[in-house]
C-alpha positions in Angstrom: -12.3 20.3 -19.7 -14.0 17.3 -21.0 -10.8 15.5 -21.5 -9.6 16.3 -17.9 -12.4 14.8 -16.9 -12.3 11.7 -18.9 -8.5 11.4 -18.1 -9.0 9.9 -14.4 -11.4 7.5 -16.3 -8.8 6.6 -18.2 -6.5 6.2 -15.8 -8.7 3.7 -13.6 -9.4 1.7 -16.8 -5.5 1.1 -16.9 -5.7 0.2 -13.2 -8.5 -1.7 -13.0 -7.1 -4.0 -15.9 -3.5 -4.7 -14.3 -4.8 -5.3 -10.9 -8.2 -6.6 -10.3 -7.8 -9.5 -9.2 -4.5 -10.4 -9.2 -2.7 -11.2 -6.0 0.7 -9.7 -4.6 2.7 -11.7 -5.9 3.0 -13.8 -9.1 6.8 -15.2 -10.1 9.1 -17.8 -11.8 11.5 -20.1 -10.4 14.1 -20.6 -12.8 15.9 -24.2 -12.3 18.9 -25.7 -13.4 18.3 -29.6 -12.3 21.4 -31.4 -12.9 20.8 -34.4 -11.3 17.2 -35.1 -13.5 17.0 -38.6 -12.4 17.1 -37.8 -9.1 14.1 -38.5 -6.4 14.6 -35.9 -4.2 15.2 -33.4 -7.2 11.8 -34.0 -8.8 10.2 -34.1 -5.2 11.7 -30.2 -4.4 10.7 -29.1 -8.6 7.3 -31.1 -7.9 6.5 -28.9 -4.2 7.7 -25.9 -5.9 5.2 -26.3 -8.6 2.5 -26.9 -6.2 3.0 -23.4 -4.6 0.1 -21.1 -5.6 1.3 -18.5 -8.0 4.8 -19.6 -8.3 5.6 -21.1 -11.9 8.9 -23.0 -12.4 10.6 -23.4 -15.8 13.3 -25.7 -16.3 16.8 -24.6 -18.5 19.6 -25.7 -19.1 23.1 -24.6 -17.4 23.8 -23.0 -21.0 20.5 -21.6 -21.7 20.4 -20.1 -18.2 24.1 -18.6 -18.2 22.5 -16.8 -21.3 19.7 -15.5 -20.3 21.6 -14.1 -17.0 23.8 -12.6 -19.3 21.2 -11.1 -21.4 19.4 -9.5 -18.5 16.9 -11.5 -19.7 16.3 -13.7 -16.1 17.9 -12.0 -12.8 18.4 -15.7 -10.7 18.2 -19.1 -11.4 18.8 -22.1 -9.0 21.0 -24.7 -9.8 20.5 -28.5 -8.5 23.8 -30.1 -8.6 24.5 -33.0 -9.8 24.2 -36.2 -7.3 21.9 -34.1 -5.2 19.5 -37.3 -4.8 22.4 -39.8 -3.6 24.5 -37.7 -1.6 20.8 -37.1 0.6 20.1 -40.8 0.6 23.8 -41.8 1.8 23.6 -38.7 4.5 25.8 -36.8 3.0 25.5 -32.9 2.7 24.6 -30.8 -0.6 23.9 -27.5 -2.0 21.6 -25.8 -4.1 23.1 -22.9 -5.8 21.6 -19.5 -6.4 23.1 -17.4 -9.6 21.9 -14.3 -9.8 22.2 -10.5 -11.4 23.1 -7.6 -8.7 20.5 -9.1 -5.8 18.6 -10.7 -8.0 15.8 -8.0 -7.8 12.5 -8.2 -5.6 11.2 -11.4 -7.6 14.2 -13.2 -7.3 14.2 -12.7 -3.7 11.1 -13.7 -2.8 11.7 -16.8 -5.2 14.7 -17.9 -3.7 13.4 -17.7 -0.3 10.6 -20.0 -1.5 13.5 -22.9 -2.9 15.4 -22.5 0.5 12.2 -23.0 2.1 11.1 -26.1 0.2 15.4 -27.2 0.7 15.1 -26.9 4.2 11.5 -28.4 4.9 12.8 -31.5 2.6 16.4 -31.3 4.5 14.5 -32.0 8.1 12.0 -34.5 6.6 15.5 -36.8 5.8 17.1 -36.4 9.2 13.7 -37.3 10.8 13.4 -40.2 9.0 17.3 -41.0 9.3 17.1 -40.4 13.4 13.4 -42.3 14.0 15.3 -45.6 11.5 19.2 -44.8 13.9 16.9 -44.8 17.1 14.4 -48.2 15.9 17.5 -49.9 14.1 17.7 -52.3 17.1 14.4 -53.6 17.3 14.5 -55.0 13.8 12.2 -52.7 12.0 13.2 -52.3 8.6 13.7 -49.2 6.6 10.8 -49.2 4.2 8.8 -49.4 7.2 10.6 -46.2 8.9 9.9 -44.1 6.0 6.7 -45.5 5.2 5.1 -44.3 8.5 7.5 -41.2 8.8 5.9 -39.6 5.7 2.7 -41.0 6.8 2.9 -38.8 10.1 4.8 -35.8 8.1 1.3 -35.8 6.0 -1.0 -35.8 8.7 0.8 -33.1 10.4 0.7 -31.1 6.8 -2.7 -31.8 6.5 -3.7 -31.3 10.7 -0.9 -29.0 12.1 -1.0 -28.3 15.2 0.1 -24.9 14.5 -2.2 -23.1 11.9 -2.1 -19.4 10.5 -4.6 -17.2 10.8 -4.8 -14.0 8.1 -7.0 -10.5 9.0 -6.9 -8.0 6.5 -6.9 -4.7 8.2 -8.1 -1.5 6.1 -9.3 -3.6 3.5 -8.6 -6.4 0.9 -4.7 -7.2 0.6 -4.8 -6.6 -2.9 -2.4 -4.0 -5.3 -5.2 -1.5 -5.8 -5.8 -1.1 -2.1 -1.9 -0.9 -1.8 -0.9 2.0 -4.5 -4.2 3.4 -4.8 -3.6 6.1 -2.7 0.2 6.7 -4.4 -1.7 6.4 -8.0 -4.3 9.5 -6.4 -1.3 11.9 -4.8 0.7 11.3 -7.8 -2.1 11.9 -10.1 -3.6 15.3 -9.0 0.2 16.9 -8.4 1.3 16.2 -11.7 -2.0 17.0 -13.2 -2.3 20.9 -10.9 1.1 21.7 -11.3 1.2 21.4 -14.6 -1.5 24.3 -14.7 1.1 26.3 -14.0 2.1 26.4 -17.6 -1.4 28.1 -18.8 -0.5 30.9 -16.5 2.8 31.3 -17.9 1.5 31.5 -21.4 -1.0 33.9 -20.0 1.5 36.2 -19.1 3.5 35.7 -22.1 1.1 36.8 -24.3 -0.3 39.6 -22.1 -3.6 38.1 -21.3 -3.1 38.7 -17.5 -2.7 42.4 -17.5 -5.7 42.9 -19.9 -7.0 41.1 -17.2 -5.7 43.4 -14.6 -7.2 46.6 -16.3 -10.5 45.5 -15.4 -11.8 45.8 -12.5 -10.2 42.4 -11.2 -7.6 43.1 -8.9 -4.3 41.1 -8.5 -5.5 39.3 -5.0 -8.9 38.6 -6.8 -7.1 36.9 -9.8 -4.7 35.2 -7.5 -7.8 33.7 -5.6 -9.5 32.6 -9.0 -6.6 31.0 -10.5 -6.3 29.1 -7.2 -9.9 27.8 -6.6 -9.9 26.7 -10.7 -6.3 24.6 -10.0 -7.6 23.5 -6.6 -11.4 22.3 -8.3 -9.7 20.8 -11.6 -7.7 18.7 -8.9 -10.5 17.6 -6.8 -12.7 16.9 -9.8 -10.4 14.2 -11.0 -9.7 13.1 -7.6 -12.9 13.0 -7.2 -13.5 10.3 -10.1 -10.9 8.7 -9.2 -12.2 7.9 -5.5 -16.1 7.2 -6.8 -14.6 4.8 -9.2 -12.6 2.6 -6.7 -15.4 3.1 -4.0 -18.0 1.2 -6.6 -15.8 -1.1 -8.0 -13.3 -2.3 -5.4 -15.0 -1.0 -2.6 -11.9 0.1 -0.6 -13.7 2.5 2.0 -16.8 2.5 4.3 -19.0 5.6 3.6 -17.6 7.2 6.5 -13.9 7.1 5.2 -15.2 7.9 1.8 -16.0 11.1 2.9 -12.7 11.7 4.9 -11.2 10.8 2.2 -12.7 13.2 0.2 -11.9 16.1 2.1 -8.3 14.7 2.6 -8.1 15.3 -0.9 -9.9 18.9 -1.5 -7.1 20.1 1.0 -4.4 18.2 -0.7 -5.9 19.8 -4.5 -5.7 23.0 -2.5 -2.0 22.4 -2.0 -1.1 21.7 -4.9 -2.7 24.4 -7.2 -1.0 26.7 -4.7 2.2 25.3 -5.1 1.7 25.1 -9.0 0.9 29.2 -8.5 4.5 29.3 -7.1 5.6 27.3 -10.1 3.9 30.1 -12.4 5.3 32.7 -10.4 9.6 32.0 -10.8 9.0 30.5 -14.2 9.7 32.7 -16.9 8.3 30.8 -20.1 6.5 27.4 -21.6 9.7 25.2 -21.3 10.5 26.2 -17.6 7.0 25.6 -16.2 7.3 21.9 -17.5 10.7 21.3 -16.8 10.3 22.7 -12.9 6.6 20.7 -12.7 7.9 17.3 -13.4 11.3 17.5 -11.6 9.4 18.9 -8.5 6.3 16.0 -9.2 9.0 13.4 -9.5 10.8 14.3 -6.4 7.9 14.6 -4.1 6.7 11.2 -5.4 10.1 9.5 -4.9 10.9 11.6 -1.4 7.1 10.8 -0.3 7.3 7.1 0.1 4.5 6.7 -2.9 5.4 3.7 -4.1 7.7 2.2 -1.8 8.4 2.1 2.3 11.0 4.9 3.3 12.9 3.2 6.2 11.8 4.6 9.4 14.8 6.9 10.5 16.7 6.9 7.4 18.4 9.8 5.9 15.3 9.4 3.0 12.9 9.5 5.6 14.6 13.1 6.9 14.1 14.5 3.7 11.0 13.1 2.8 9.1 15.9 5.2 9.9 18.1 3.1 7.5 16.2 0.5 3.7 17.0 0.7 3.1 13.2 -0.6 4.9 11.8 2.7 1.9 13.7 4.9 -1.0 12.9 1.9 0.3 8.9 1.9 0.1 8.5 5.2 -3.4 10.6 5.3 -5.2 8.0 2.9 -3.6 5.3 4.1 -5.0 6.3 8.0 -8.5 6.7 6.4 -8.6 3.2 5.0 -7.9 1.8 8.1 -11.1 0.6 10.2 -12.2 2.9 12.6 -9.7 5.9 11.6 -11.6 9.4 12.2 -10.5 13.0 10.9 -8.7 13.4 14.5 -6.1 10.5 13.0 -5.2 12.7 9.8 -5.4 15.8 11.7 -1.4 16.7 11.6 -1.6 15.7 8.2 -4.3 17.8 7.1 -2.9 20.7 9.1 0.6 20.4 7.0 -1.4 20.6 3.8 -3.3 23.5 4.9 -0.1 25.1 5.9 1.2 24.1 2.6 -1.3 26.1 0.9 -1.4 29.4 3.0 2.2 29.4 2.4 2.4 28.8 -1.2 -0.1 31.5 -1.9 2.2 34.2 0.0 5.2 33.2 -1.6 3.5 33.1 -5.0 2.0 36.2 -4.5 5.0 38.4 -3.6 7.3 36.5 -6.3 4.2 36.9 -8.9 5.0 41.0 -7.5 8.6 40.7 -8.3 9.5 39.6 -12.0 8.8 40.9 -15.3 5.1 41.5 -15.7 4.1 41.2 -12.5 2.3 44.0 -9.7 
C-alpha cells in the first residue's frame, strides 16, 4: 500500500525534473558550410544561432556522412561551396538537406527553420538587387543601396507592421500541460489492471473459495474487489492531480474538481476491466502478458501521446480505446470555461465501460475452473 502510494510521487518527481521549465522545443542544426569564407554563409549560421533554443554545430562533410551513417545525427544541411559569390553575382544556389528516413520530428522542425532563414536572406538580396536595377540611373551607388536597404529591412525587423500575438488557451503551453493528462490515463490502467494478477493468484491458491464459504457471496466479492481496484486507482490519481495542481498549477479549482471525478469514473473502468482480465486469465504469466498488451494498445489506439488524424483508419479504431474518451475528457476540463456538460459523452462511455465489464467479468468469472 505504502509504495503504491509513494509510486505516483515518484512518478511526478521524474516529471517534474524533465519538464519544468523547459519549452517545446529544444534542437540542433547540424551544418556542413563549405564555403567558410563566405559572407552570406556566416550571415545564415550567425541568424541561425540567434534563434532561441536552436543550437548549431558545425562538421565536416566527413564527420557528418559518419555520423548519418551511425544513426548518430538524422539531417544535416550542407552549404555548398561558392554559396556567397554565386548570391552576390545573382546567380541561383542551393542548400542541401541529407537526412535519415524523414529526418525524424527534430529534423523537420530544424530544417524548416534553415529554409526559413534561406528564404528571408534570398528576398533581402533581390530587394536590394531590384531598389539598386530601379536607382542605377540616377547615379546612386551601390554601397549606398544596400546601406539604406538593410537600414529599412531593420527597422521593419525591429517595428513590423505585422506583429504576432500568442494566447494560451487551457493553460501554459508547456510539455507537462501537454502529456499530463496521457502520463494520468496511462498511469492508473497499467497500475488497476495489473491487479488483475492478485486475483489470479488468489484463485490459484484457493484463497477465493475459502472466501466464498463464508458468508460473502460471489456478487459481494465481485463488488469488493472492484471498489479496492477502482480506490487504489483513484488514490494515485489522486496524487498525481494534487501534485500538478500545487506545483504547475494546470487547473482552476473548478476544473480540479471535474477533473477529479473524471478520474474516479475512469479508475472505475479500469478496475472493472482488470476484473475481466482476472476472469479469462488462467495463471500469473497470462494476467501480465494480457495487462500490458491490452495497456499498450489502448495507449497507442487512444491518441495518448500523439494526434490520431481526424478520420483516419487509427482514429476508427481508436473508439474502441477507453484512453481516446479519458484524453479528450482532461484535455476539455483544462480548457477555460469547460463544465461537466462538455465531458458528459465521455463520462457516459466510461460509465458504460464499467457496467459492462462487471457483467462480462462476472459471468466468465461463472464459467472457468474455480469459478461459481
Amino acid at each position: 500500500m505504502v509504495f503504491g502510494l509513494l509510486l505516483p510521487v515518484a512518478i511526478f518527481a521524474l516529471m517534474y525534473g524533465a519538464f519544468s521549465g523547459q519549452s517545446l522545443f529544444n534542437g540542433t542544426a547540424y551544418v556542413v558550410n563549405e564555403d567558410p569564407d563566405g559572407i552570406y554563409s556566416r550571415v545564415l549560421i550567425e541568424r541561425l544561432s540567434e534563434k532561441e533554443n536552436l543550437e548549431v554545430t558545425l562538421l565536416s562533410r566527413e564527420e557528418a556522412e559518419a555520423k548519418l551513417n551511425g544513426s548518430d545525427i538524422l539531417l544535416v544541411s550542407i552549404i555548398p561551396g561558392g554559396f556567397s559569390e554565386r548570391l552576390t553575382e545573382g546567380w541561383p544556389t542551393q542548400i542541401t538537406f541529407r537526412q535519415r528516413g524523414n529526418g525524424g520530428m527534430e529534423g523537420q522542425i530544424v530544417a524548416g527553420l534553415v529554409r526559413g532563414e534561406a528564404d528571408a536572406l534570398s528576398q533581402e538580396l533581390q530587394a536590394e538587387r531590384q531598389v539598386g536595377l530601379a536607382l542605377a540611373d540616377l547615379g546612386i551607388g551601390g554601397d549606398q543601396v544596400t546601406t539604406t536597404v538593410h537600414g529599412l529591412l531593420q527597422r521593419e525587423k525591429e517595428s513590423p507592421l505585422i506583429t504576432v500575438r500568442e494566447t494560451t488557451i487551457g493553460g501554459e503551453a508547456s510539455l507537462v500541460h501537454q502529456f499530463m493528462p496521457g502520463i494520468v490515463s496511462m498511469f492508473v490502467l497499467f497500475a488497476v489492471t495489473m491487479g488483475s494478477r492478485a486475483i489470479v493468484e488468489e484463485r490459484k491458491k484457493g484463497t477465493l473459495e475459502r472466501l466464498l464459504t463464508t458468508r460473502v457471496s460471489v456478487g459481494e466479492l465481485f463488488a469488493g474487489k472492484f471498489v479496492a481496484g477502482a480506490a487504489r486507482g483513484f488514490a494515485q490519481t489522486c496524487i498525481l492531480l494534487v501534485l500538478a495542481y500545487a506545483v504547475f498549477r494546470l487547473f482552476t479549482p473548478a476544473s480540479f474538481l471535474l477533473m477529479l471525478f473524471v478520474a474516479l469514473v475512469f479508475a472505475a473502468a479500469a478496475s472493472a476491466l482488470s476484473l475481466v482480465i482476472a476472469s479469462v486469465a488462467r495463471n500469473d504469466d497470462q494476467a501480465v502478458a494480457i495487462s500490458v498488451v491490452f495497456t499498450m494498445a489502448t495507449v497507442m489506439l487512444g491518441g495518448t501521446f500523439f494526434e490520431i488524424p481526424e478520420g483516419s483508419f487509427l482514429e476508427i479504431i481508436g473508439r474502441a480505446s477507453v484512453n481516446t474518451y479519458v484524453n479528450t475528457a482532461f484535455k476539455t476540463v483544462t480548457t477555460p470555461g469547460s463544465g461537466l456538460a462538455d465531458v458528459a459523452y465521455e463520462v457516459t462511455i466510461l460509465a458504460a465501460v464499467a457496467v459492462v465489464a462487471l457483467v462480462v467479468s462476472r459471468n466468465l468469472f461463472r464459467v472457468v475452473q474455480g469459478g461459481r
